[in-house]
C-alpha positions in Angstrom: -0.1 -14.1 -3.5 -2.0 -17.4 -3.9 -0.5 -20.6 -2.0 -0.1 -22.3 -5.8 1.7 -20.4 -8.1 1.6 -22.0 -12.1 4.7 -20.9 -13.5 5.4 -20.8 -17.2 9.2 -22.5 -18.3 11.5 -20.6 -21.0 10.9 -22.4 -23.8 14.6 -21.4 -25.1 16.4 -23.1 -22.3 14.8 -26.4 -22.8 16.8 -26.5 -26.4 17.5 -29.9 -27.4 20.7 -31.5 -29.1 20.3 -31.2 -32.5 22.6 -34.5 -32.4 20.6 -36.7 -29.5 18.0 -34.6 -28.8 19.4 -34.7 -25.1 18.8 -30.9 -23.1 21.5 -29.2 -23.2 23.1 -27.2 -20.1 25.2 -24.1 -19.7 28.7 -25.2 -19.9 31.3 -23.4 -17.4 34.3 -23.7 -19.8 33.0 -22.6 -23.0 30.3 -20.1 -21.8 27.8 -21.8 -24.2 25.7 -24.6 -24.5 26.6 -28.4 -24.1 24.7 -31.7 -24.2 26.0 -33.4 -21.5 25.3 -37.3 -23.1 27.1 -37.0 -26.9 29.2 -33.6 -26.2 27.9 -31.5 -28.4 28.5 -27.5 -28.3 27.2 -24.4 -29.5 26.7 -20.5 -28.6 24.5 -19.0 -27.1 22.9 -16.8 -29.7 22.8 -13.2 -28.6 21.0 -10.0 -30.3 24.2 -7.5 -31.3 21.7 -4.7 -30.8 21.2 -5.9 -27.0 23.1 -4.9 -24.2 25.6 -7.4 -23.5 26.8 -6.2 -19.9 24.4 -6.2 -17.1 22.4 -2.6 -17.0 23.1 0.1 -13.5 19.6 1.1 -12.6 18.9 4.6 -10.6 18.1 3.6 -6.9 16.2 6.6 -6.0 13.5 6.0 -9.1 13.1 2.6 -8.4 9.6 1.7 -6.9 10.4 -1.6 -5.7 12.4 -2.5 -2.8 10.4 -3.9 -0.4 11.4 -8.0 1.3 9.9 -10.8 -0.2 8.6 -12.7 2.6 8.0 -16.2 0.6 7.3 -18.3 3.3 6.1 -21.7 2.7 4.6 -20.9 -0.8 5.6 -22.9 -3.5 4.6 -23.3 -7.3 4.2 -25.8 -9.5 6.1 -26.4 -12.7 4.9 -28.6 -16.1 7.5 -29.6 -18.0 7.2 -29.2 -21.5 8.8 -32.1 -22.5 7.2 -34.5 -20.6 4.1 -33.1 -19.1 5.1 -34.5 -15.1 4.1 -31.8 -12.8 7.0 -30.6 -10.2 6.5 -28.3 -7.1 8.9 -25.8 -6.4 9.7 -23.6 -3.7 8.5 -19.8 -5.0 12.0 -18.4 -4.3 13.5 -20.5 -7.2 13.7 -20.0 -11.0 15.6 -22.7 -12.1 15.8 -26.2 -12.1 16.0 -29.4 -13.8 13.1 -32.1 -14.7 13.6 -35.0 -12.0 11.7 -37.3 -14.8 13.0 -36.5 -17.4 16.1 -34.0 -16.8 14.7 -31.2 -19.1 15.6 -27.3 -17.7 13.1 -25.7 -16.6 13.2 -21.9 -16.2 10.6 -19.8 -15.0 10.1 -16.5 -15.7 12.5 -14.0 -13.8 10.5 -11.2 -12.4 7.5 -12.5 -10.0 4.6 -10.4 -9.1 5.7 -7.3 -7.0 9.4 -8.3 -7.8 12.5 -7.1 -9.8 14.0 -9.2 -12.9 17.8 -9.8 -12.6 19.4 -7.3 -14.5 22.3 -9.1 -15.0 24.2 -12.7 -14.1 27.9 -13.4 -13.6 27.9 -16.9 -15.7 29.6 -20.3 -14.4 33.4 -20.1 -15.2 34.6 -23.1 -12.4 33.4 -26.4 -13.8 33.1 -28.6 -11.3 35.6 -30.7 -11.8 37.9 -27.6 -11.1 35.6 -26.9 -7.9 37.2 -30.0 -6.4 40.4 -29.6 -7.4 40.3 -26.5 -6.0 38.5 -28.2 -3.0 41.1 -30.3 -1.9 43.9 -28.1 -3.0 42.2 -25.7 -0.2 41.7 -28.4 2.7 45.6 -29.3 2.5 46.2 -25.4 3.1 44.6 -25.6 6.2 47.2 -26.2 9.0 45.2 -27.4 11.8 43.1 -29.9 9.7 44.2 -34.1 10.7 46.1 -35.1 8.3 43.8 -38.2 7.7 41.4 -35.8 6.6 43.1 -34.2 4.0 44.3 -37.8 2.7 41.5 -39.4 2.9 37.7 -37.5 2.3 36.3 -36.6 -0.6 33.6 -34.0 -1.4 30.1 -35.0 -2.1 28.2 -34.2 -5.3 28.6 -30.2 -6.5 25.6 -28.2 -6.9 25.8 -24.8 -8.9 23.0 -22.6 -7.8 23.2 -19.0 -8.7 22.3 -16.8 -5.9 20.6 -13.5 -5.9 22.7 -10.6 -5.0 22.2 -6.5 -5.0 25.2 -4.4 -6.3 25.8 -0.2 -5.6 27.5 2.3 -6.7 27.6 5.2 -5.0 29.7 8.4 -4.4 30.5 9.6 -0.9 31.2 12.7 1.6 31.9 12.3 5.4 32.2 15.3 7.7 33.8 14.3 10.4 35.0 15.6 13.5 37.8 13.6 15.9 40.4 14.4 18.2 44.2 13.0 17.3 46.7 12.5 20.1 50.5 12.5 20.0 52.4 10.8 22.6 55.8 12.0 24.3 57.7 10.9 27.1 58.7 13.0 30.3 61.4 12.5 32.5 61.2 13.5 36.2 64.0 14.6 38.0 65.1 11.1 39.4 65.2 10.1 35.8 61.8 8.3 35.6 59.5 8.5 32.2 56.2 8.7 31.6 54.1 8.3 28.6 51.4 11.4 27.9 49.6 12.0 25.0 48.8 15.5 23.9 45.3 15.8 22.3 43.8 18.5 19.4 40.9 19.1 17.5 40.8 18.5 13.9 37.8 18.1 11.2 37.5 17.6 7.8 35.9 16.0 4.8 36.6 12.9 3.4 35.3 11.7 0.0 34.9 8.1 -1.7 33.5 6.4 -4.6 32.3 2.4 -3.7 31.9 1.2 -7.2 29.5 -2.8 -7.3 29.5 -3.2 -3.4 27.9 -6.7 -3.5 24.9 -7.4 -0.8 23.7 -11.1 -0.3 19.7 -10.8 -1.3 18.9 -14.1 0.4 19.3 -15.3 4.1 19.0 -19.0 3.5 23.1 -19.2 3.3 26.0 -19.1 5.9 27.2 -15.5 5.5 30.5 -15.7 6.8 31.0 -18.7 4.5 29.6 -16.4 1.9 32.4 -13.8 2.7 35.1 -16.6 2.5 34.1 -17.1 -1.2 34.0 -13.3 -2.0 34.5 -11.1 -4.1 32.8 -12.3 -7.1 33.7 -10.3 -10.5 30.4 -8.0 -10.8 32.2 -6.0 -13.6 32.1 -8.7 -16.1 28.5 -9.7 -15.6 26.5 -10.1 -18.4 22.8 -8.9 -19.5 20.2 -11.4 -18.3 19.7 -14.3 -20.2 18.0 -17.7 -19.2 20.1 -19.7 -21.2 23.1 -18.5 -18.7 21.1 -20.3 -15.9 20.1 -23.5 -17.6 21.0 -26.7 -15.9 21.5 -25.1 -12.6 19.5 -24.2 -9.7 18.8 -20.6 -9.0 16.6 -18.7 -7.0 15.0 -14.8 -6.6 15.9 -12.5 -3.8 14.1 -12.2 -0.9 15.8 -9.2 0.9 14.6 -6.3 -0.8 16.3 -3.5 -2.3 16.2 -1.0 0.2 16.9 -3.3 3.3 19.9 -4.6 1.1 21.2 -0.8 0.5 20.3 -0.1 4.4 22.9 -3.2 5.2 25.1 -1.7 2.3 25.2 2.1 4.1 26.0 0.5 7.5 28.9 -1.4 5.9 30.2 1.3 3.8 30.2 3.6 7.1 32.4 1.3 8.9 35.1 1.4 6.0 34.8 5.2 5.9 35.1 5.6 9.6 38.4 3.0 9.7 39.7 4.8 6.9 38.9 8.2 8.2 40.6 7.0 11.3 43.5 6.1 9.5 43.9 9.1 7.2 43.7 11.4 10.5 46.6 9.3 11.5 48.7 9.6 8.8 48.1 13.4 7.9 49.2 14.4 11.6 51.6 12.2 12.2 49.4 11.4 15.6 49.2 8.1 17.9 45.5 7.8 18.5 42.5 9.0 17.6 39.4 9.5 19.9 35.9 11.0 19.3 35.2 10.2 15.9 31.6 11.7 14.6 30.7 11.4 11.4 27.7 12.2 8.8 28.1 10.8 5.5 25.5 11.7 2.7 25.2 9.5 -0.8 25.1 10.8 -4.4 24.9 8.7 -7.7 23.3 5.4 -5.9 23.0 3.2 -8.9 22.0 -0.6 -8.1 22.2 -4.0 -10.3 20.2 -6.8 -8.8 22.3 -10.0 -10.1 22.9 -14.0 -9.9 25.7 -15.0 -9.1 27.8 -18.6 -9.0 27.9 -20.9 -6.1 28.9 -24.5 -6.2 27.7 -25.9 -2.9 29.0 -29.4 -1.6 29.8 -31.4 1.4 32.0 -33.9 3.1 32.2 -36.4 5.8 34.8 -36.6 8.2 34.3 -39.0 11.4 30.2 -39.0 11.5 30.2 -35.1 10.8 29.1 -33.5 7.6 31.3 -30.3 6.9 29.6 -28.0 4.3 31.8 -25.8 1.8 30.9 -23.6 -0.8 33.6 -22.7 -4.4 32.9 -19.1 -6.1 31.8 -20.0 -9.3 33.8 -17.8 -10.8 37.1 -17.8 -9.6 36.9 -21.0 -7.9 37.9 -19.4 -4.3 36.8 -22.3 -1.6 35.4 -20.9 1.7 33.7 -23.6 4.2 34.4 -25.3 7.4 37.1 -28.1 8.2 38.0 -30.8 11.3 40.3 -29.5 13.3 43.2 -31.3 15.2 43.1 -30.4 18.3 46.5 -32.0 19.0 47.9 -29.8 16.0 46.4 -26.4 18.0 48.4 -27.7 21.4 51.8 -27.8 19.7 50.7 -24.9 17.7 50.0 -22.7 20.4 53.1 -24.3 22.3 56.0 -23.3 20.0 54.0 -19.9 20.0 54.2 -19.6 23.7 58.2 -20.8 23.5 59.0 -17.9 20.8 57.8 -15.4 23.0 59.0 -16.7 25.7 62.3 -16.7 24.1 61.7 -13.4 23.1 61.8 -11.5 26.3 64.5 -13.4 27.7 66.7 -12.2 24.6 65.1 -8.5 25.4 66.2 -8.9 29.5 62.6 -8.6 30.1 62.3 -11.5 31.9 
């Protein structure tokens, strides 16, 4: 690709207030349009013959689904309202006019790249991402109480991230061996614990049904997680009046590294609940040796944007960065921590236990 990409903006998500002539934005709480300076409203006009719901695309047809390896590339944007000229990074597809706040969305599907096949719109204003904000520091036990009195978050920014779903169905053959412990008395009256083992196989079948994979690295994963799961059913057929107003950016882990992370994932959860099921069908202690070889049918994939408010806070010189799920408002993020609060914490821990076995006669 060249250094400079020209991108071309969607000429229907610059639409301008038919009462101010103001651009309008998405608006979280009424899933349509709003002019943010008089208040007007209106729909977003859909086709009744188009799909509504975001489309489930065959994984093993697909031709593309290599990374995207952006680098430092960037592209530059003319706004159609004003003419000013902004550069972008290449990964993004949305964002607003800094002269003269007009959207500007670029098209979707870059070259040797998917389109989105669906989006999960803004449902959290961000009002509602702050209340839920603080609502979420005050739950957390070890955070100084000055903290939760006294910060306040920084400005929200909604980005819509780019995220691979997939379905698939699947069959592990596995092979373990279960133990079953008993105790054995000598003839001076001491027990011992053994554990008989036996050899058991079997197959085990489950359907994952929109397991979500990130499809950027440029975000804290685990802070990701904390904000998960987003509601993939509900998301809608692509439309770039959903992402108007808000910042939002392509994928740049492909397709088939993303379902590579997704079939090391869904192994684990087979093998814990393999392990488990073992367990439970023979009434056994432990289980030891577990081998298995799962195979995938049905792999159907939806590459989709989903809602992130991102925001920050200051607490004593140190910026602490939290994200909101746009659509359910879940907070996930980092927060001070008292240390004081752990001491006494970990002391009335220590004094139940200890309490414990004295109650017991252990001790």
């Amino acid at each position: 690709m060249d250094d400079e990409i020209r991108a071309k903006t969607k000429e229907e998500t610059d639409r301008k207030c038919p009462s101010c002539s103001g651009t309008m934005d998405f608006d979280p709480e009424t899933g349509g349009l709003a002019c943010p300076y008089c208040g007007h409203k209106q729909e977003i006009p859909i086709n009744k013959e188009a799909v509504k719901k975001a489309v489930e695309k065959d994984f093993l047809s697909e031709e593309t689904k290599e990374n995207c390896d952006w680098g430092a590339e960037k592209k530059t944007v003319v706004c159609k309202s004003c003419a000013a000229v902004s550069v972008y990074d290449a990964l993004q597809i949305s964002d607003v006019c800094p002269y003269c706040g007009s959207n500007q969305v670029t098209e979707e599907k870059g070259t040797d790249t998917l389109a989105p096949t669906g989006v999960c719109p803004f449902a959290v204003t961000d009002k509602e991402a702050g209340s839920n904000f603080h609502k979420w520091l005050k739950g957390k036990i070890f955070c100084p109480k000055a903290a939760k009195e006294s910060v306040k978050p920084g400005s929200f920014k909604g980005v819509y991230l780019p995220y691979w779903t997939f379905d698939t169905d699947t069959q592990a053959l596995y092979s373990a061996q279960f133990g079953r412990d008993r105790v054995e008395r000598d003839p001076k009256g001491n027990t011992r614990t053994v554990t008989d083992w036996f050899p058991t196989r079997g197959t085990y079948r489950r359907s994952f049904d929109d397991y979500a994979i990130p499809g950027t690295e440029r975000y804290d994963r685990r802070m990701l997680h904390m904000i998960e799961p987003f509601d993939t059913a509900n998301s809608k057929s692509y439309k770039p009046e959903y992402v108007a107003g808000f910042i939002s950016e392509r994928y740049s882990v492909g397709l088939q590294n993303a379902w590579e992370k997704a079939k090391q994932d869904i192994y684990d959860i087979l093998e814990d609940e393999v392990n488990r099921d073992i367990r439970v069908k023979n009434a056994a202690s432990h289980v030891r040796n577990l081998t298995m070889s799962v195979d995938h049918e049905n792999i159907k994939y939806k590459y989709l944007l989903l809602p992130v408010w991102l925001s920050s806070f200051l607490y004593k010189q140190k910026v602490f960065r939290f994200m909101v799920n746009g659509q359910t408002g879940k907070v996930g993020g980092h927060a001070p921590i008292s240390p004081i609060r752990v001491v006494i914490a970990v002391a009335i821990f220590a004094a139940i236990i200890l309490l414990i076995l004295k109650m017991s006669g252990t001790i």
